[in-house]
VOVEXNU-120444 format. One record per residue: residue in three letters; x negated, y negated, z negated of N, C-alpha, C, O in turn; residue number from 1. Coordinates in steps of 0.05 Angstrom, whole numbers, always signed. Layout:
% VOVEXNU-120444
+---------+--------+--------+--------+--------+--------+--------+--------+--------+--------+--------+--------+--------+-----+
: residuo :   n.c1 :   n.c2 :   n.c3 :  ca.c1 :  ca.c2 :  ca.c3 :   c.c1 :   c.c2 :   c.c3 :   o.c1 :   o.c2 :   o.c3 : num :
+---------+--------+--------+--------+--------+--------+--------+--------+--------+--------+--------+--------+--------+-----+
:     ALA :      X :      Y :      Z :      X :      Y :      Z :      X :      Y :      Z :      X :      Y :      Z : NUM :
...
+---------+--------+--------+--------+--------+--------+--------+--------+--------+--------+--------+--------+--------+-----+
***
This chain:
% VOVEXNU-120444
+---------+--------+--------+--------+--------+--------+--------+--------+--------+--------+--------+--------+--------+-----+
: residuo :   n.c1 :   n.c2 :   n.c3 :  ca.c1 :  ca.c2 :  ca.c3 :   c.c1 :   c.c2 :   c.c3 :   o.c1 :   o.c2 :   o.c3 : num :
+---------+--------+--------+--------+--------+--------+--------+--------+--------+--------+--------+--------+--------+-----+
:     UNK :   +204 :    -30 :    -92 :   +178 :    -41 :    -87 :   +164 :    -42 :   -114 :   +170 :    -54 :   -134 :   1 :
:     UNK :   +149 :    -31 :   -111 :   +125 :    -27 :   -138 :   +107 :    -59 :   -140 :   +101 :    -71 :   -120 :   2 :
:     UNK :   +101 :    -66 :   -165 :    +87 :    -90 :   -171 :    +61 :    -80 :   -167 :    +54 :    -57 :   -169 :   3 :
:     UNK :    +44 :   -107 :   -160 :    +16 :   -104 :   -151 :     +3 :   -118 :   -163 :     +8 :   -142 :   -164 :   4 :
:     UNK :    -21 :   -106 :   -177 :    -43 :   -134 :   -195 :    -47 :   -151 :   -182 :    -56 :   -146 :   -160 :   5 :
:     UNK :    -43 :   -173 :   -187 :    -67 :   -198 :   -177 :    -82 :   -207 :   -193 :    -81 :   -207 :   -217 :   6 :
:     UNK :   -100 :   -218 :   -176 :   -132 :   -222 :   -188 :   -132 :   -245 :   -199 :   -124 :   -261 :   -182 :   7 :
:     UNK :   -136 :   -255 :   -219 :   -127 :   -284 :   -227 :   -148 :   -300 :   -213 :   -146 :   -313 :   -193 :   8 :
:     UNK :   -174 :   -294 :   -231 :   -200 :   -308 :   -213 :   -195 :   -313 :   -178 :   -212 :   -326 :   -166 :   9 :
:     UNK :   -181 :   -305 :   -169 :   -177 :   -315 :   -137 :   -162 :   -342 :   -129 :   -165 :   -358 :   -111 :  10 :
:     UNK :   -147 :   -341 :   -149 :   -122 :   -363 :   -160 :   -131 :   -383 :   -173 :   -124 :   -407 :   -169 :  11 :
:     UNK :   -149 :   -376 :   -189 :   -172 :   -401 :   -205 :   -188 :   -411 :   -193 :   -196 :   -433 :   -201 :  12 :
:     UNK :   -202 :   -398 :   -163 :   -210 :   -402 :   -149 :   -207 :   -433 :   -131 :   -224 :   -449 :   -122 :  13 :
:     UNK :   -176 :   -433 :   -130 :   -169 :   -442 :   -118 :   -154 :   -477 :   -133 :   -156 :   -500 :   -126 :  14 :
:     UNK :   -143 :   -468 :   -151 :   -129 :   -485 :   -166 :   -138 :   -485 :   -196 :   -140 :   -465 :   -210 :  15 :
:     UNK :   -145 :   -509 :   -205 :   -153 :   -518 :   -233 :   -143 :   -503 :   -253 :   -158 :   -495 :   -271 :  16 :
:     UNK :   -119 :   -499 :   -252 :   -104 :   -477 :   -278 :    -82 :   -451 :   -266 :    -79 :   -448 :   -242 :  17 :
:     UNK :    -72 :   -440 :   -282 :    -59 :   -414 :   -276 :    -30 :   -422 :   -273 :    -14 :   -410 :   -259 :  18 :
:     UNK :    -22 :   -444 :   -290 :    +13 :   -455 :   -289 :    +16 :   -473 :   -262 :    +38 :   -473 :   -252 :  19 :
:     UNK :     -5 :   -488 :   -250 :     -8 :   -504 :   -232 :     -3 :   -485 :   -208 :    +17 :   -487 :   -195 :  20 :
:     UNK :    -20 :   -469 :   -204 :    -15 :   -449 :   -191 :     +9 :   -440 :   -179 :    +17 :   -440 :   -156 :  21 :
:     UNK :    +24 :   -428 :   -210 :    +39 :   -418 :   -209 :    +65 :   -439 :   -198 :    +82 :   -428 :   -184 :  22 :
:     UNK :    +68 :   -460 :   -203 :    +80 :   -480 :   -197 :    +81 :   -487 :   -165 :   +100 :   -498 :   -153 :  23 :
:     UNK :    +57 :   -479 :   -152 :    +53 :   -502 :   -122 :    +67 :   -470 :   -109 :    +78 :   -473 :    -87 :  24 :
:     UNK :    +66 :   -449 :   -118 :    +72 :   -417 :   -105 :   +104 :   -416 :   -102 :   +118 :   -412 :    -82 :  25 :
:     UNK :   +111 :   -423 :   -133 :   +141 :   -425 :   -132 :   +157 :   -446 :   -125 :   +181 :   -442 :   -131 :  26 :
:     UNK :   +151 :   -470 :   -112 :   +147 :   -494 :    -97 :   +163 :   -481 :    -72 :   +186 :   -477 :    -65 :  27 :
:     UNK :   +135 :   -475 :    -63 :   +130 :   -456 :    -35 :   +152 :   -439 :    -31 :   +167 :   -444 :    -12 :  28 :
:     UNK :   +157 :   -417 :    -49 :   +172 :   -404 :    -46 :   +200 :   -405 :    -40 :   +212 :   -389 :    -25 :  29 :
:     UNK :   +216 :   -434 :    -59 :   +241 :   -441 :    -51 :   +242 :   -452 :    -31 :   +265 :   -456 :    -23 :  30 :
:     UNK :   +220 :   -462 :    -14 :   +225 :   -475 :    +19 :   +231 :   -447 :    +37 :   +248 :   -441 :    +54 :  31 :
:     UNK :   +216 :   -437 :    +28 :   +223 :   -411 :    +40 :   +248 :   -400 :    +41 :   +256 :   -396 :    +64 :  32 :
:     UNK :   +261 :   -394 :    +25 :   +277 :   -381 :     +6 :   +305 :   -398 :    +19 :   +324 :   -387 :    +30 :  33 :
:     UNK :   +303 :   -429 :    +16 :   +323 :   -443 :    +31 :   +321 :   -445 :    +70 :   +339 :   -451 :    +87 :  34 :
:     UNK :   +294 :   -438 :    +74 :   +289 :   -435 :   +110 :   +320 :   -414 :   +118 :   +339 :   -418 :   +133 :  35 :
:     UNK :   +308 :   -389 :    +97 :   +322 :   -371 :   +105 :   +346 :   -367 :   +106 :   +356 :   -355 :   +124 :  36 :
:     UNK :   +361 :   -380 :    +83 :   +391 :   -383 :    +77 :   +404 :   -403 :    +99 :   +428 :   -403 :   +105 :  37 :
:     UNK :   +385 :   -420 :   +109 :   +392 :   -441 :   +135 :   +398 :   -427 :   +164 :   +415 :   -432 :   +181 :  38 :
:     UNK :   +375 :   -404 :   +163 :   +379 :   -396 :   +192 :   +407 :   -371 :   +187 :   +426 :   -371 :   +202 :  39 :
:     UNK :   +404 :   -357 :   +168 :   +430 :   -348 :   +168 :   +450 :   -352 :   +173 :   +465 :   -339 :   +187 :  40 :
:     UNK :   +458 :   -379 :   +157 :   +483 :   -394 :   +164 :   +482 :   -404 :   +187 :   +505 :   -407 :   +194 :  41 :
:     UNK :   +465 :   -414 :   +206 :   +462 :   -421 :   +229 :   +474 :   -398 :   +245 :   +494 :   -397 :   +260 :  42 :
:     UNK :   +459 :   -379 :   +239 :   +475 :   -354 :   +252 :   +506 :   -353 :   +258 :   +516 :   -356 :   +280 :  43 :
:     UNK :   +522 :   -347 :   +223 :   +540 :   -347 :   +220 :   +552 :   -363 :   +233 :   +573 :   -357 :   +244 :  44 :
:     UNK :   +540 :   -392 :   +237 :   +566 :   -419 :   +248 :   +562 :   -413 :   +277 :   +584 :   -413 :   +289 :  45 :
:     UNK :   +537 :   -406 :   +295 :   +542 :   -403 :   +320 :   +554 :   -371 :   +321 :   +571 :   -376 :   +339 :  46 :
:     UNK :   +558 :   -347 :   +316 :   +579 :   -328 :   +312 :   +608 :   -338 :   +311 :   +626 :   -326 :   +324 :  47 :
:     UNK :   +614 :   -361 :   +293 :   +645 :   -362 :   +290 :   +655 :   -379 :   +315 :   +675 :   -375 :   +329 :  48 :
:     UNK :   +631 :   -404 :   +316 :   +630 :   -426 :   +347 :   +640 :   -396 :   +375 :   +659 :   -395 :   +391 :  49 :
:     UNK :   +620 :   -376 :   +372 :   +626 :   -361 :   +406 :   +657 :   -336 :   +401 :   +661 :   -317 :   +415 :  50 :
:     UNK :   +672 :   -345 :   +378 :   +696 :   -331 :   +387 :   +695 :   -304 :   +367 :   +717 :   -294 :   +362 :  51 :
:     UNK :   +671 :   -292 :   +356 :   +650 :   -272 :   +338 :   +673 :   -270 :   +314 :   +679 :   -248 :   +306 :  52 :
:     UNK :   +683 :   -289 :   +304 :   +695 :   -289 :   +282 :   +717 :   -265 :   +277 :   +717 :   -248 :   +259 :  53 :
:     UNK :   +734 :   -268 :   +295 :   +769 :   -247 :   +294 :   +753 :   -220 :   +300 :   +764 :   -200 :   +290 :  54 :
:     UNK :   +728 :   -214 :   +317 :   +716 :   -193 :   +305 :   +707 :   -182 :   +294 :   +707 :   -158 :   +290 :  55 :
:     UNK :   +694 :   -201 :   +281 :   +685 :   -201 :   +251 :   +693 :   -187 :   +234 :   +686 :   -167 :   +221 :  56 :
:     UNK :   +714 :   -203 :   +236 :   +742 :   -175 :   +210 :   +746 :   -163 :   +219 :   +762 :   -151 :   +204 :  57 :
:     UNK :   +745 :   -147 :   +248 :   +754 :   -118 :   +249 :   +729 :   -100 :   +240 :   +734 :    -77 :   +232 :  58 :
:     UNK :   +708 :   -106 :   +240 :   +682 :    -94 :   +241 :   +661 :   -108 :   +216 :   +636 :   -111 :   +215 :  59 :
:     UNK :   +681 :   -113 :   +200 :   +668 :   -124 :   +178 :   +639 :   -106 :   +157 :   +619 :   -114 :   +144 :  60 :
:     UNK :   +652 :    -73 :   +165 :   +639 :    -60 :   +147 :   +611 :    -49 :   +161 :   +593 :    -41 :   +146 :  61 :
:     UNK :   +607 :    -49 :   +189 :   +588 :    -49 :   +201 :   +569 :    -69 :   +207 :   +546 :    -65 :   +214 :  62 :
:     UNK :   +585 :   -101 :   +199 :   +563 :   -114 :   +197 :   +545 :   -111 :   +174 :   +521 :   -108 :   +176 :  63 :
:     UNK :   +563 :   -114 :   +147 :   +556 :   -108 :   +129 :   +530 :    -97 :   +124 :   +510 :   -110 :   +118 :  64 :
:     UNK :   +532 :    -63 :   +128 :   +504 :    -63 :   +132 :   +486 :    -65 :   +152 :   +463 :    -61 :   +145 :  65 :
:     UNK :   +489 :    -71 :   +175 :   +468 :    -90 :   +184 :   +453 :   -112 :   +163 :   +429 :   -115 :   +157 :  66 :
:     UNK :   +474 :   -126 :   +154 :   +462 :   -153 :   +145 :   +439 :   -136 :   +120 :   +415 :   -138 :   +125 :  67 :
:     UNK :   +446 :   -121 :    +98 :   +433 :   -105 :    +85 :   +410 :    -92 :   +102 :   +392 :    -85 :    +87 :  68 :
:     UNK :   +406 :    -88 :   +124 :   +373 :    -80 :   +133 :   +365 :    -99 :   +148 :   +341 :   -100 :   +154 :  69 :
:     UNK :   +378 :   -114 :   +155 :   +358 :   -144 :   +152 :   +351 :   -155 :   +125 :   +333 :   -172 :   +125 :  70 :
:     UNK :   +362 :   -149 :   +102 :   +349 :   -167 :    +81 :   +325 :   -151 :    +70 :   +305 :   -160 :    +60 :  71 :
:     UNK :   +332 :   -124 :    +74 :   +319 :   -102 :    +65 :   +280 :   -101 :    +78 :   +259 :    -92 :    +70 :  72 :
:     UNK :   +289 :   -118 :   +101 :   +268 :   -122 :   +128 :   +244 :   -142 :   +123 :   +221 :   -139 :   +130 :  73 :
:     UNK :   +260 :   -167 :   +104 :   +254 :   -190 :   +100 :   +232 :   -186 :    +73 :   +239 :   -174 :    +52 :  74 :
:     UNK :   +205 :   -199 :    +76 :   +191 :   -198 :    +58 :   +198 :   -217 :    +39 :   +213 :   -236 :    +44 :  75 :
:     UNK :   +188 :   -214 :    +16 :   +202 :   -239 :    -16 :   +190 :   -253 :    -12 :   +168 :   -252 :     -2 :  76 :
:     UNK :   +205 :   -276 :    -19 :   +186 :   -302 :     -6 :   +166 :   -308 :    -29 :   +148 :   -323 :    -22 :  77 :
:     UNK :   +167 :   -301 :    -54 :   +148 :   -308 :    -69 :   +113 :   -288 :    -54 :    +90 :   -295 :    -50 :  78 :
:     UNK :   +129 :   -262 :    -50 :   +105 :   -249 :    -35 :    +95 :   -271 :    -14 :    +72 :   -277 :    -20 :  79 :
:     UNK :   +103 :   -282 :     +3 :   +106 :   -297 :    +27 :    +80 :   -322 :    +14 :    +56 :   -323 :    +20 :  80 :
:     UNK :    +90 :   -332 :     +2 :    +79 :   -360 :    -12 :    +53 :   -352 :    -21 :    +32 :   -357 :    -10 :  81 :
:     UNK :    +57 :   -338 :    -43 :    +31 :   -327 :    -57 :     +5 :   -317 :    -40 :    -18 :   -324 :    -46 :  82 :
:     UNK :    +11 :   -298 :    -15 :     +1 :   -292 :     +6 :     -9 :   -323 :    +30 :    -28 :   -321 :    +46 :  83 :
:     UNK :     +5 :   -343 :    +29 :     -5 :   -363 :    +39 :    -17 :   -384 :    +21 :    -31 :   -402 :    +30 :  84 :
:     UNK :    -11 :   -381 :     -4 :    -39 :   -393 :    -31 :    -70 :   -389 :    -17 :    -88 :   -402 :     -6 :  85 :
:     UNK :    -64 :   -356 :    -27 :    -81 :   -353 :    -29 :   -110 :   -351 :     -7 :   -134 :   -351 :    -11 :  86 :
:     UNK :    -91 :   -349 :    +20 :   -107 :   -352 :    +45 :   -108 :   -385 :    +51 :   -110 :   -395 :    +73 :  87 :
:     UNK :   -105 :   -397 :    +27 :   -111 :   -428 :    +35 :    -90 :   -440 :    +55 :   -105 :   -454 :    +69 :  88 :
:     UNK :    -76 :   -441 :    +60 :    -52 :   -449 :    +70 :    -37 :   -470 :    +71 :    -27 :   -485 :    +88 :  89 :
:     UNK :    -40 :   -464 :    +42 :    -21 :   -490 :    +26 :    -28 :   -513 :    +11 :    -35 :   -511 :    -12 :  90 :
:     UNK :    -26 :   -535 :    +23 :    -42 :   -567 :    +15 :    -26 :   -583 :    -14 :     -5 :   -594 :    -13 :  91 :
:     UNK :    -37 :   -581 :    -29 :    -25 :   -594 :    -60 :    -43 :   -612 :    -69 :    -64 :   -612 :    -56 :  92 :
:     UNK :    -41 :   -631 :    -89 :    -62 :   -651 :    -95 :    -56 :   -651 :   -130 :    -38 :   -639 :   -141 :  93 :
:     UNK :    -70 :   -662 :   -139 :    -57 :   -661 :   -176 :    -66 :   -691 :   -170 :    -83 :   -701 :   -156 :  94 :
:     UNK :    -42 :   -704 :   -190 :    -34 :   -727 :   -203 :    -66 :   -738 :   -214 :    -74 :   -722 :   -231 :  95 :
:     UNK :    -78 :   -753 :   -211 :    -94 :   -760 :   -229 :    -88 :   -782 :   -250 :    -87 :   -804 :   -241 :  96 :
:     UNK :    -83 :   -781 :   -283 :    -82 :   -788 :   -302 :    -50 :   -791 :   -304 :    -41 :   -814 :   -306 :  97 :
:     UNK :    -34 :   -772 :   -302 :     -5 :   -768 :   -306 :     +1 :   -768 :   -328 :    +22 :   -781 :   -333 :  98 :
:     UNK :    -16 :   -752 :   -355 :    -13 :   -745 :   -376 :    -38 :   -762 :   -386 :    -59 :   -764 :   -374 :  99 :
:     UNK :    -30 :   -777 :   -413 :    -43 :   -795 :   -423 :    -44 :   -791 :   -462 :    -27 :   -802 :   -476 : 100 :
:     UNK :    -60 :   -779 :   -471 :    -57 :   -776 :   -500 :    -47 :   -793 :   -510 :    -57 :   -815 :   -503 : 101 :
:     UNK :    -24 :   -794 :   -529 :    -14 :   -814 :   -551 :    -32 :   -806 :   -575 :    -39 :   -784 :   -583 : 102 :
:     UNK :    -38 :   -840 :   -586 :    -44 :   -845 :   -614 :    -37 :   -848 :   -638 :    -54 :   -855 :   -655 : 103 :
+---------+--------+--------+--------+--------+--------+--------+--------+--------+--------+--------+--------+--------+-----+
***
């Protein structure tokens, strides 16, 4: 997968600074990121629950790659997030007076 410019001004658009940004995206992204690793294992536990398991290991190497074009399938969740930034999606608020100059 080849990298793609993004437009910063779209991002500024949206959010006060570029680290903030970048912060509420990669936020986003590990909910994602953990959705996915949940329904997998969900998978896995109802597979071993219906008996799936002792076949499992005979046919280990065929799952295998299955599981490899399902991940292959799966868009990055940072793509995912960034793509729901930027279509306004995603509800964040900033701290007002968090950071306070010392004297």
């Amino acid at each position: 997968m080849s990298a793609k410019t993004q437009n910063i001004n779209e991002i500024l658009d949206i959010a006060e600074n570029l680290y903030e940004a970048a912060m509420v995206i990669a936020k986003r992204a590990r909910q994602i990121n953990e959705e996915l690793y949940q329904k997998k294992r969900d998978r896995q536990i109802l597979e071993e629950l219906d008996g799936g398991f002792e076949e499992e290991l005979l046919h280990a190497d065929v799952e295998e790659q299955d599981t490899k074009t399902i991940e292959e399938d799966e868009e990055n969740p940072v793509i995912v997030a960034q793509k729901e930034f930027l279509e306004r999606q995603l509800e964040f608020n900033y701290e007002a007076g968090r950071r306070q100059a010392s004297n």
